[in-house]
C-alpha positions, 0 to 999 in steps of 0.5 A: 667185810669179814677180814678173817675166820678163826676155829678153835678149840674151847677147853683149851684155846687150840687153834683148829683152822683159820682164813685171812682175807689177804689184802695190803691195807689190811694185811699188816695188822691182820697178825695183830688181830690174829694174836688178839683172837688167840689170846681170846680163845685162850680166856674163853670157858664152857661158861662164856657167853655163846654168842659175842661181840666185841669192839677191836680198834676199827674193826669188830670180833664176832664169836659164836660157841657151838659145842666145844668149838669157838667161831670167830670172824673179825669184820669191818663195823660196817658188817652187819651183825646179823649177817656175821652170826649167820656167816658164823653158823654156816662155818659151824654146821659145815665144819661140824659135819666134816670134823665133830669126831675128830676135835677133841682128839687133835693136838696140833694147832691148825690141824684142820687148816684144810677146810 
């Protein structure tokens, strides 16, 4: 089960959109996880790994860079991993053609919470 998607920015970690699955068992430690993925995308460098995951408590992060734009999906460890990576290349294609242009010109945090 995907719990949360989160977009950003590589070259400096900028947040450019986010969905959380809301939930109440969930819901509680979901800012915990969100502030994980944050501190996360401010580590990562066009030099990381293009494709990851790693173990978070019960749940796992799956990151997929394409370009300049860091894809996150937090899942449950039952998720399979091939279908998270697809899920991750489906959000990048889609966003990819709505916003390529725009990515490295935005400077506020969730500029792109519409998509």
């Amino acid at each position: 089960m995907v719990l949360m998607t989160m977009i950003a920015r590589v070259a400096d970690g900028l947040p450019l959109a986010a969905s959380i699955q809301e939930d109440e068992q969930t819901g509680r430690n979901i800012l915990d996880y969100q502030n994980q993925a944050k501190m996360l995308f401010r580590k990562l460098t066009p030099q990381s790994p293009t494709r990851c995951s790693i173990e978070t408590g019960p749940y796992l992060f799956h990151y997929m860079i394409d370009g300049a734009v860091c894809y996150l999906t937090l899942c449950s460890r039952d998720y399979s991993k091939r279908l998270a990576f697809s899920y991750l290349e489906n959000i990048a294609q889609e966003f990819q053609a709505q916003y390529s242009r725009q990515v490295h010109t935005v400077s506020r945090p969730y500029s792109f919470i519409e998509f």
